[in-house]
DODORO-751670 format. One record per residue (C-alpha): x negated, y, z negated. Coordinates in Angstrom, 2 decimals. Layout:
BEGIN
+---------+---------+---------+
!      c1 !      c2 !      c3 !
+---------+---------+---------+
!       X !       Y !       Z !
...
+---------+---------+---------+
END
This chain:
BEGIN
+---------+---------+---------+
!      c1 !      c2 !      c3 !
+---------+---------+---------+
!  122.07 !   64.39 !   17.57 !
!  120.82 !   62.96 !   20.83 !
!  117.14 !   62.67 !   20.86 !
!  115.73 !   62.95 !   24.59 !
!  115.57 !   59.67 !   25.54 !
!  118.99 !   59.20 !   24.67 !
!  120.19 !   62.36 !   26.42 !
!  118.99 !   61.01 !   29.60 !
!  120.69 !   57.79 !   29.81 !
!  123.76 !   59.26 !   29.60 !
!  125.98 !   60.40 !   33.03 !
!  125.45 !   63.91 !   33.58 !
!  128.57 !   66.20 !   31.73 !
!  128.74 !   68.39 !   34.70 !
!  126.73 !   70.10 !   37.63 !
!  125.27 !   73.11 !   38.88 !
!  124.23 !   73.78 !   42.57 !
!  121.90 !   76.26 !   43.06 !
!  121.21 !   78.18 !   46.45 !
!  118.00 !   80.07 !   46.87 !
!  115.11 !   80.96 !   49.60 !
!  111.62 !   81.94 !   49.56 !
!  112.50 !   85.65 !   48.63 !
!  113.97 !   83.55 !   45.22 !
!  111.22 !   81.75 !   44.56 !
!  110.15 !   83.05 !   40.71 !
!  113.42 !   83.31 !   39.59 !
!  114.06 !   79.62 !   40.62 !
!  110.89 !   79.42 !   38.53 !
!  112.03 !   80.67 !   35.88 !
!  115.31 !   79.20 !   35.67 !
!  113.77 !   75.65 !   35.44 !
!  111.74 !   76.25 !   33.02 !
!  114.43 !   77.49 !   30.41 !
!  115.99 !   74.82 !   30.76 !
!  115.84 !   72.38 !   27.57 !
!  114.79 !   69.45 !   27.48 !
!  118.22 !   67.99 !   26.63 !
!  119.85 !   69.44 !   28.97 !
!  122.73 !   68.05 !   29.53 !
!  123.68 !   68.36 !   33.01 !
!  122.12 !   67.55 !   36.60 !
!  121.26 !   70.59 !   39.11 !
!  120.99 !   70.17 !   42.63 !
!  119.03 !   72.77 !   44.47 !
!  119.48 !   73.84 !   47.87 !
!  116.76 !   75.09 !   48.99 !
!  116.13 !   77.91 !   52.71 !
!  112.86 !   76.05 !   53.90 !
!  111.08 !   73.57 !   55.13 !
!  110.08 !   70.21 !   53.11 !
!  107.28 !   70.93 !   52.45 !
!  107.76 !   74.01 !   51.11 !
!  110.15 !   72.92 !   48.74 !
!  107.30 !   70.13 !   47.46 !
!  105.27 !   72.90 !   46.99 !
!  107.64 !   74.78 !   45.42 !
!  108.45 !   71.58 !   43.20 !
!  104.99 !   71.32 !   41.67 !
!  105.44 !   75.03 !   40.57 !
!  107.97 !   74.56 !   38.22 !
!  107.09 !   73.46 !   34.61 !
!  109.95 !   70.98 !   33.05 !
!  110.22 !   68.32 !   30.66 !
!  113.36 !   67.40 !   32.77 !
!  113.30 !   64.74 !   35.82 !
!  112.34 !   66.56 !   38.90 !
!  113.03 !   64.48 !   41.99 !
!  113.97 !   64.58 !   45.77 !
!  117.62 !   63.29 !   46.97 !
!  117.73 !   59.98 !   48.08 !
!  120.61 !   57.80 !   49.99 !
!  122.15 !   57.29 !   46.79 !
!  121.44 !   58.25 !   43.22 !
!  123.93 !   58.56 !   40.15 !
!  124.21 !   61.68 !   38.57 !
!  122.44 !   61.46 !   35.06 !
!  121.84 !   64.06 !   32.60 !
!  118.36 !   65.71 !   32.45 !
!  118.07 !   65.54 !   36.12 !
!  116.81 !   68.26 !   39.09 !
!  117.59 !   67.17 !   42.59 !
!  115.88 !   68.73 !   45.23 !
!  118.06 !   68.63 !   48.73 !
!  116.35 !   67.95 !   52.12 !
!  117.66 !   70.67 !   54.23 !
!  117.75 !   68.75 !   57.04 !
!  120.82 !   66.16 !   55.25 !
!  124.43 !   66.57 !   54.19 !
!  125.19 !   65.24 !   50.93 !
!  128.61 !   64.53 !   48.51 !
!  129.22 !   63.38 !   45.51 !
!  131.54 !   60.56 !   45.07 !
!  134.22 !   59.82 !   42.26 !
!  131.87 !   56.85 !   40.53 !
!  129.70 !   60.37 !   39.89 !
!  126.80 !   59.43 !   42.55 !
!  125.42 !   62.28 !   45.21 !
!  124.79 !   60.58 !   48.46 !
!  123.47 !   61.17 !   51.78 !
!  126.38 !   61.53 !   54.44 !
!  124.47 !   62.29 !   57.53 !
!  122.76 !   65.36 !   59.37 !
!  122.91 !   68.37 !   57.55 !
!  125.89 !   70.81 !   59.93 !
!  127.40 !   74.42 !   59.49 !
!  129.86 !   72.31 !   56.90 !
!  127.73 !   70.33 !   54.62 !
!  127.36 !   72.93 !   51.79 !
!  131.13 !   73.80 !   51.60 !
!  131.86 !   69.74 !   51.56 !
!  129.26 !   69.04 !   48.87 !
!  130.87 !   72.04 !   47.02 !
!  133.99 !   70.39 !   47.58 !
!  133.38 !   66.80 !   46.70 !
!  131.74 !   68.11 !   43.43 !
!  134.54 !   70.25 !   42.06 !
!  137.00 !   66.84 !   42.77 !
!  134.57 !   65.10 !   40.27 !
!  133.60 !   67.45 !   37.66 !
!  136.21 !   70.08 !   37.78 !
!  135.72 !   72.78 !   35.20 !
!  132.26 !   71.41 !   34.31 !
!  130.95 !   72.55 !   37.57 !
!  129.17 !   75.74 !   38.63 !
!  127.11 !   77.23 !   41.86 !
!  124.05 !   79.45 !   41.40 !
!  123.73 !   81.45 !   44.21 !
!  120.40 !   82.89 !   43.78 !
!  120.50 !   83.59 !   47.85 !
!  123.30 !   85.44 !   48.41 !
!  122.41 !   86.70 !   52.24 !
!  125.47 !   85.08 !   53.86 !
!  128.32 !   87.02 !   51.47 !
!  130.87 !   84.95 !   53.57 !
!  129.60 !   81.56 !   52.74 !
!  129.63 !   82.74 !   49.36 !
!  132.63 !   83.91 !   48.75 !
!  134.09 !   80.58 !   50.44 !
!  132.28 !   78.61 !   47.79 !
!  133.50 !   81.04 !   44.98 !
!  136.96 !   80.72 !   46.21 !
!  136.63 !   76.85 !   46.21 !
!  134.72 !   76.69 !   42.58 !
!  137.61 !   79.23 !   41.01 !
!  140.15 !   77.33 !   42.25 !
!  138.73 !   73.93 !   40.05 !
!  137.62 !   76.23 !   37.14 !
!  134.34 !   76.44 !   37.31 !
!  132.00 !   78.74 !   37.05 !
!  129.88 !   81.11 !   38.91 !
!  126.70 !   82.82 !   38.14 !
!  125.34 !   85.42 !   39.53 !
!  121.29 !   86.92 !   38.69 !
!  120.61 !   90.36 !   37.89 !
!  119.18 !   91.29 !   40.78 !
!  121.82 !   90.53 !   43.00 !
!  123.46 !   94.21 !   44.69 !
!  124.84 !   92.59 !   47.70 !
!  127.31 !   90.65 !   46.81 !
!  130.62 !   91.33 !   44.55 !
!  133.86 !   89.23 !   44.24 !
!  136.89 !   89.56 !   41.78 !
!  136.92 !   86.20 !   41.10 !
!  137.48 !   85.82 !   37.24 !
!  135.27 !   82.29 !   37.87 !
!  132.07 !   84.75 !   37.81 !
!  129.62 !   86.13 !   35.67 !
!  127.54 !   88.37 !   36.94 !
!  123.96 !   90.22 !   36.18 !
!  122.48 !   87.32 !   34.29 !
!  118.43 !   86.67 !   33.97 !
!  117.19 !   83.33 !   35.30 !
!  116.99 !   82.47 !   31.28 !
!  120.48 !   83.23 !   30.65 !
!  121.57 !   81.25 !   33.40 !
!  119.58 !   78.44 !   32.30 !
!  121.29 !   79.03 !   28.10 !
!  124.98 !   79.71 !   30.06 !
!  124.55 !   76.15 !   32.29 !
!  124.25 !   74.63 !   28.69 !
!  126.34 !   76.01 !   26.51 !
!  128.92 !   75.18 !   29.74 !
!  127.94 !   71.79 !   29.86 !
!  128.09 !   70.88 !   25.84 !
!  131.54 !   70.64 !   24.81 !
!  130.41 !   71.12 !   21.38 !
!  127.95 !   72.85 !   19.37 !
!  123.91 !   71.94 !   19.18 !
!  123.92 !   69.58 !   15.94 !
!  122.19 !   66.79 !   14.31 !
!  125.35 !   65.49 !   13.20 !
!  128.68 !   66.40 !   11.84 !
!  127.85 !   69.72 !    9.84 !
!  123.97 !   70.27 !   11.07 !
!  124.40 !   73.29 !   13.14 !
!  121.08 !   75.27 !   13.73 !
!  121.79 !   78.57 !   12.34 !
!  119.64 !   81.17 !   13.99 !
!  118.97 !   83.70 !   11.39 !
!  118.06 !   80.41 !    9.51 !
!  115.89 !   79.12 !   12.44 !
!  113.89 !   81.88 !   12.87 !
!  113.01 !   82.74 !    8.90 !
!  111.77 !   78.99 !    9.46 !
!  109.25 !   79.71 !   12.14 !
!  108.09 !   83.03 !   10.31 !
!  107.22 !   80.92 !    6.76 !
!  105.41 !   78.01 !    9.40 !
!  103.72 !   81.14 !   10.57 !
!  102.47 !   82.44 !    7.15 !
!  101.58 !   78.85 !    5.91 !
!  100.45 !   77.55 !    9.09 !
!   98.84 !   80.17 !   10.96 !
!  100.68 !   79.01 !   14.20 !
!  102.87 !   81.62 !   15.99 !
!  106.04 !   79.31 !   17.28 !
!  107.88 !   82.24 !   18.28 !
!  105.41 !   81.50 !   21.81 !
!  106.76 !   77.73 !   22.25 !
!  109.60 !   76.97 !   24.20 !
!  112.50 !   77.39 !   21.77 !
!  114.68 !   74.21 !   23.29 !
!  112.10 !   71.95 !   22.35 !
!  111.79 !   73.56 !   18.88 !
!  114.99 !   72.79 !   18.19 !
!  115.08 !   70.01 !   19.17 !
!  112.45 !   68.84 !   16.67 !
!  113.83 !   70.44 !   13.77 !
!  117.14 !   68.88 !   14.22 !
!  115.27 !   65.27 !   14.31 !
!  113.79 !   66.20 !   11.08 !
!  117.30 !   67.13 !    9.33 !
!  118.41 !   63.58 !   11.00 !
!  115.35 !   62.17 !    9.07 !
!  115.41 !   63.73 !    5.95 !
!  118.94 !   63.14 !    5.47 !
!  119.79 !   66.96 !    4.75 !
!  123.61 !   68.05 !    4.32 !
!  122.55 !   70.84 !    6.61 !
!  119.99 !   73.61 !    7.92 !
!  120.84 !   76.01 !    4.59 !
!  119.67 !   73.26 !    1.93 !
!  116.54 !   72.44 !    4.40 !
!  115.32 !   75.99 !    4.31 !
!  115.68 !   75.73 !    0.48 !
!  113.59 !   72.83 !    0.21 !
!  110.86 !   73.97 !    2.83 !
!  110.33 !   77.00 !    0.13 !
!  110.28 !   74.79 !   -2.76 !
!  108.14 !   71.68 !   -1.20 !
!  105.00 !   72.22 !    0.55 !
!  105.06 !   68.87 !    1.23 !
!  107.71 !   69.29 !    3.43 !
!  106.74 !   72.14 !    5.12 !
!  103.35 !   70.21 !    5.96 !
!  106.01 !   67.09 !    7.56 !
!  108.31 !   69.90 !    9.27 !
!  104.68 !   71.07 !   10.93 !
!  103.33 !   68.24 !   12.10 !
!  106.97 !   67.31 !   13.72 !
!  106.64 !   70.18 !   15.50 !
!  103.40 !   69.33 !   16.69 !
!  103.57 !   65.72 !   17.59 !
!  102.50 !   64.37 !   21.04 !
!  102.72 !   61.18 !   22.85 !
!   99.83 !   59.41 !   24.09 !
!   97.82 !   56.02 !   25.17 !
!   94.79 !   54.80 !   26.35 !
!   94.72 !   55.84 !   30.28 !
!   98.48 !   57.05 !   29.97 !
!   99.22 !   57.41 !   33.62 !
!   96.31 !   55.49 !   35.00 !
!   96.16 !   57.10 !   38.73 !
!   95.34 !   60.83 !   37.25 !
!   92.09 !   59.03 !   35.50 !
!   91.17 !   57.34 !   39.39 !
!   91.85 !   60.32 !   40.52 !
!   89.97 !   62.29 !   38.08 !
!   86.93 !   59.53 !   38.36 !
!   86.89 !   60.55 !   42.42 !
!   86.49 !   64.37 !   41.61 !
!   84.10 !   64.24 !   38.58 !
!   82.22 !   61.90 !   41.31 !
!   82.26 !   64.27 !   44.01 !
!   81.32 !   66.90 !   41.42 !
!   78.47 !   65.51 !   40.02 !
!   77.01 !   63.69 !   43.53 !
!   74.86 !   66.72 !   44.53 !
!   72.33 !   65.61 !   41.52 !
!   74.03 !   67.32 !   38.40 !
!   73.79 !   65.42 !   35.20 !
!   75.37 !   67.34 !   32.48 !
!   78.79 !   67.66 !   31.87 !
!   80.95 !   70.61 !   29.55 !
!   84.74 !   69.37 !   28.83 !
!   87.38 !   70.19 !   26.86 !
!   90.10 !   68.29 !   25.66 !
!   93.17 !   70.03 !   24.50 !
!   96.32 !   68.82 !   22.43 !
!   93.57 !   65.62 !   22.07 !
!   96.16 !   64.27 !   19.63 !
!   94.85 !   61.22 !   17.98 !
!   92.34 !   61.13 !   20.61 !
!   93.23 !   58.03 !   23.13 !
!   92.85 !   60.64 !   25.82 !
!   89.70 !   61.93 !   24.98 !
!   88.18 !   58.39 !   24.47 !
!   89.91 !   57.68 !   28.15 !
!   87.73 !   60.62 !   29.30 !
!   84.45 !   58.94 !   28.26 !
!   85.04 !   56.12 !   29.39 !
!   85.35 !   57.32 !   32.80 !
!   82.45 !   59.78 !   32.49 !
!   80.40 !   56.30 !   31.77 !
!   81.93 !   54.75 !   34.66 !
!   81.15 !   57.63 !   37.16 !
!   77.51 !   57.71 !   35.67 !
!   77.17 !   53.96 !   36.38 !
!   78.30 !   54.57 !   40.04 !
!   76.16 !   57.65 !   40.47 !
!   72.77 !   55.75 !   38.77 !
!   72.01 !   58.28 !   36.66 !
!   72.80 !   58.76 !   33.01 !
!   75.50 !   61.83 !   32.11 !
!   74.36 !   64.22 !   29.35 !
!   78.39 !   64.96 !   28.49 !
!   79.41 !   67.14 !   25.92 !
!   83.37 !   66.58 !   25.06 !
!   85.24 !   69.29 !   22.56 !
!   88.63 !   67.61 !   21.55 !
!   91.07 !   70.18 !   19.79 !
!   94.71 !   69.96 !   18.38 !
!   97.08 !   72.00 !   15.69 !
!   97.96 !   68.43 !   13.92 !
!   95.10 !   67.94 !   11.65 !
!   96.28 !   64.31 !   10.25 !
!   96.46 !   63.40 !   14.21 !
!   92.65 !   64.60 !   14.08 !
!   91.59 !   62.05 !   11.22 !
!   92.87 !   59.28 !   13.21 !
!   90.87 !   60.38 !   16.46 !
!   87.65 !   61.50 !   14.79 !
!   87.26 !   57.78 !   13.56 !
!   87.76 !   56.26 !   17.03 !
!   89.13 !   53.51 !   15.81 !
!   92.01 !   51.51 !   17.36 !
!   93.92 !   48.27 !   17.13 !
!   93.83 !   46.00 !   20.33 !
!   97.32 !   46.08 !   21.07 !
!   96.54 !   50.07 !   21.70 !
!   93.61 !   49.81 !   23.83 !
!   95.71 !   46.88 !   26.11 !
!   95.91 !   49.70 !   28.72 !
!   92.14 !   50.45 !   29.14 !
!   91.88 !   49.00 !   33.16 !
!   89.42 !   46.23 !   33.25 !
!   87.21 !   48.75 !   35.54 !
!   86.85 !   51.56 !   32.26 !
!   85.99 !   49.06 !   29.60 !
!   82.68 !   49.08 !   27.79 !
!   80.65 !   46.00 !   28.57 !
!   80.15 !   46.02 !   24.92 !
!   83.17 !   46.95 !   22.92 !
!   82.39 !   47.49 !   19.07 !
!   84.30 !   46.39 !   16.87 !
!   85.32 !   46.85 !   13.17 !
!   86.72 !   44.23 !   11.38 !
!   90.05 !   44.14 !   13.36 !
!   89.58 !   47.18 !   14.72 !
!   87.83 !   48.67 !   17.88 !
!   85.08 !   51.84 !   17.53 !
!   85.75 !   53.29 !   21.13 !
!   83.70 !   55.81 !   19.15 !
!   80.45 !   54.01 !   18.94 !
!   81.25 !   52.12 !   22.81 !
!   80.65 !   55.30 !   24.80 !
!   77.98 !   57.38 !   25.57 !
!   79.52 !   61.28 !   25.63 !
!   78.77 !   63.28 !   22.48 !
!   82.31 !   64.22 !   21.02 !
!   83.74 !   67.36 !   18.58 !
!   87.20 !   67.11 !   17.26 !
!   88.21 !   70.24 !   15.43 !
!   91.69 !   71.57 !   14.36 !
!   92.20 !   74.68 !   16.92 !
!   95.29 !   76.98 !   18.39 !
!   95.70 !   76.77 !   22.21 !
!   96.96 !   79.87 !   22.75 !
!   93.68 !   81.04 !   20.80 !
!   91.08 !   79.30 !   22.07 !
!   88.13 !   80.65 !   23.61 !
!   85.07 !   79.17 !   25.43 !
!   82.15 !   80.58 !   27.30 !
!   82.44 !   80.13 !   31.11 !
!   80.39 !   77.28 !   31.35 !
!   82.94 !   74.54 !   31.16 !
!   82.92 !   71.80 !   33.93 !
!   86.15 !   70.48 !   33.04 !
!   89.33 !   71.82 !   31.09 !
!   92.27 !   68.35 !   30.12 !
!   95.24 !   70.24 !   28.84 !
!   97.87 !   68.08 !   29.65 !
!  101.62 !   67.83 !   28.94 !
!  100.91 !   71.10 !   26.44 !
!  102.14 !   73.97 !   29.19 !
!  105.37 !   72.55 !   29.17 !
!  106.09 !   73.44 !   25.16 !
!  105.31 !   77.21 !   25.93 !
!  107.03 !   79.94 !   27.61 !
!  106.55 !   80.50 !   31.21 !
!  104.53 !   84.02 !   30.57 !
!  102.50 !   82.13 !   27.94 !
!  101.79 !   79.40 !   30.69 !
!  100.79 !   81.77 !   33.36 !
!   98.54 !   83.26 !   30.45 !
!   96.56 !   80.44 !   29.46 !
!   96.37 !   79.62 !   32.91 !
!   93.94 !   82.51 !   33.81 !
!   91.97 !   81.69 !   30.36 !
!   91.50 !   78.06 !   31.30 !
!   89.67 !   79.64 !   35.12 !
!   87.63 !   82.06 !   33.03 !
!   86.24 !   79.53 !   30.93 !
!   85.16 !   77.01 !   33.73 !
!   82.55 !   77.45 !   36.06 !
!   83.55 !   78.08 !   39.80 !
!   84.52 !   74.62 !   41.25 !
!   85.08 !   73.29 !   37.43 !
!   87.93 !   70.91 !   37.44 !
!   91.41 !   71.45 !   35.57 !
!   93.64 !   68.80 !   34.82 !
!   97.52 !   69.03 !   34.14 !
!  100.70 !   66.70 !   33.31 !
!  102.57 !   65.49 !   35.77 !
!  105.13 !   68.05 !   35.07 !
!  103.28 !   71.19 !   35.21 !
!  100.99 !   73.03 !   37.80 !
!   98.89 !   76.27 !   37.69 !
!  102.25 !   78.19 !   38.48 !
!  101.37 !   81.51 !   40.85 !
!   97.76 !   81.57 !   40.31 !
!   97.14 !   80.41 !   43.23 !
!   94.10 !   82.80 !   43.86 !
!   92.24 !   80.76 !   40.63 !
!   93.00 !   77.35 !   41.65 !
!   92.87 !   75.09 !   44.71 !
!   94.98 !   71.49 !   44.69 !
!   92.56 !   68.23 !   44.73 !
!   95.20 !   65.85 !   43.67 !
!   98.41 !   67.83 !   43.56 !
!  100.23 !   64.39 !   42.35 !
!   98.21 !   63.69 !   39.74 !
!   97.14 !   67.57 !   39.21 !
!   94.11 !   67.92 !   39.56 !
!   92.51 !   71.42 !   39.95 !
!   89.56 !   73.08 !   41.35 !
!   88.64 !   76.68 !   40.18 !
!   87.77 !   79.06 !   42.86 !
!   85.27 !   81.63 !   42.17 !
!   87.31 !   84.58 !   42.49 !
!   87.93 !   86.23 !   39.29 !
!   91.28 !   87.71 !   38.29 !
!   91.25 !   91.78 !   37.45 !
!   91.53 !   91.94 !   33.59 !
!   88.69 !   89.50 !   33.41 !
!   86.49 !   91.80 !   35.88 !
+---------+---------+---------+
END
């Protein structure tokens, strides 16, 4: 199996470009984020707007995939989206890079579409969410047959019909997403030779996690769940998904090792160091007006180097501010052996290496040849085991951390827990995302402070069901 990391190295098997406008816009949405997260292709998207639209537009969609803007030249690697400035003509050349030819004119689309069925032939495909020009279309379809690839057409389309055999038409944003992969991966999802991911199999699995477990996977994003699973037959060394489902029945050992696969997150002190600045200036402005108590929750805390990061800049804001910070933190996560590890607070010094110079402690405790980040900052701080999708908290929070967690969910499960994390703050609270995910259409709850580092405000407004 390719793991993620090795997915993306690789060149991109073939390529999609995608054509859609304003009128588009959730269905673009919604394509992205079915995507999985080894996807094995690169999509371009051609977007009918301005710039910066299309960045604004870009922070919408939740992926675990590379989302990036065109650039003079860039080589065409799996796992990647590539956003096209309108305003440029592109083409891909035969050592499989897109680049920048010039001003975009009434030709560039049909000599991108051109240049990318002489590279990838049959592995390529157009999306043609927007299909207002039928003759532009149909040029492209004509051009994409001819190589044999593939077009794919969304449900809602009515305008637009072809005979070309190249097509397949009345497709949901998801199925696109599932047909772009199964196109691009000449052979089946597996571990290894024999480890196909059966999906009667796979879905009896989630059911017994949900009996055992009490967590409802059938919520998550399914790529990513597969994913997993298939590391763990790579890991256990199973002949294949059949004799796994045996075992997880007869081992509850195993079961517990399956969970907490599923579960696992990646983390560091101060992972990503501008969001914490950038957090530090809003907490600051926040607080400035005389305010010296703070509500925050941490969610998906992991083994807690996030939640520690969080005190530490709480402490540094107080020291700027000259006032001490009665701070209340409430760290949760599924992965209860993760939770041992942060409710100790202690950590090796290679780990806490990426604590900036400005964030640590003037007097870091230490135990034998460990440090207690615990016992070094000031915030009181709850860990307890706890279901996102089931949280709930009183509207008095000042703060909400949930970050790189959206991403594992489906996009109606985001947009839910979206709306719970507004109810829960106070107006003006702040809400902080990963990199790769934003508050999606809510844009009535939330207002941008940093939209690269994603950081939220909550307007006061409150949506209907929670009137």
């Amino acid at each position: 199996m390719l793991t993620y990391a090795a997915a993306h190295e690789r060149r991109a098997r073939g390529v999609a470009l995608l054509f859609a406008s304003s009128a588009q816009r959730n269905q673009l949405r919604e394509l992205i984020s079915a995507l999985p997260s080894n996807f094995e292709g690169a999509l371009l998207i051609a977007f009918n707007g301005t710039k910066s639209i299309i960045e604004e537009l870009k922070t919408e969609c939740t992926t675990e995939l590379n989302s990036r803007w065109a650039s003079n030249s860039l080589s065409l690697s799996a796992g990647q989206i590539i956003w096209l400035n309108p305003q440029d003509s592109y083409e891909i050349n035969r050592r499989e890079q897109l680049l920048k030819t010039g001003p975009a004119n009434k030709d560039s689309v049909l000599m991108l579409v051109r240049s990318l069925t002489k590279v990838f032939g049959h592995l390529s495909a157009i999306v043609p969410f927007d299909t207002s020009v039928p003759d532009r279309i149909s040029a492209l379809c004509q051009v994409i047959a001819a190589s044999s690839g593939h077009i794919l057409l969304p449900k809602e389309d009515v305008n637009f019909s072809t005979k070309s055999e190249a097509i397949q038409q009345r497709l949901s944003p998801a199925e696109i997403a599932q047909t772009l992969q199964q196109r691009m991966n000449s052979t089946p999802r597996q571990v290894n030779s024999g480890h196909i991911i059966n999906r009667d199999l796979f879905e009896q699995i989630l059911a017994l996690l949900h009996r055992h477990k009490g967590t409802d996977f059938s919520e998550y994003r399914e790529a990513t769940l597969i994913t997993r699973l298939q590391q763990r037959l790579a890991n256990t060394n199973e002949p294949d998904l059949a004799n796994y489902w045996e075992r997880l029945q007869a081992e509850p050992a195993e079961l517990d090792s399956l969970y907490s696969e599923l579960l696992i997150g990646t983390t560091s002190f101060f992972r990503e160091p501008e969001v914490y600045e950038q957090l530090y200036q809003a907490l600051f402005n926040y607080l400035k007006t005389g305010s010296s108590s703070l509500k925050i929750w941490s969610a998906g805390c992991s083994t807690g180097e996030e939640v520690y990061s969080l005190a530490l800049v709480i402490d540094r804001v107080a020291q700027e501010l000259g006032w001490p910070l009665d701070a209340e933190i409430v760290a949760t996560d599924l992965n209860k052996q993760a939770l041992r590890i942060a409710t100790t607070g202690l950590y090796t010094s290679r780990s806490i290496k990426t604590i900036p110079p400005e964030y640590l402690p003037r007097q870091l405790k230490k135990e034998g040849d460990l440090y207690n980040l615990r016992a070094s900052v000031t915030a009181s701080i709850g860990f307890k085991a706890e279901d996102l999708l089931h949280a709930s908290y009183k509207p008095e929070l000042d703060l909400i951390v949930c970050r790189n967690l959206l991403i594992y969910f489906k996009t109606e499960i985001q947009d839910r827990l979206i709306e719970s994390f507004h109810s829960m703050l106070k107006p003006n609270g702040l809400l902080v995302l990963g990199r790769s995910e934003s508050t999606g259409t809510s844009r009535t709850l939330f207002v941008s402070v940093d939209q690269s580092s994603r950081v939220y405000k909550a307007l006061s407004f409150k949506p209907l069901s929670a009137r």
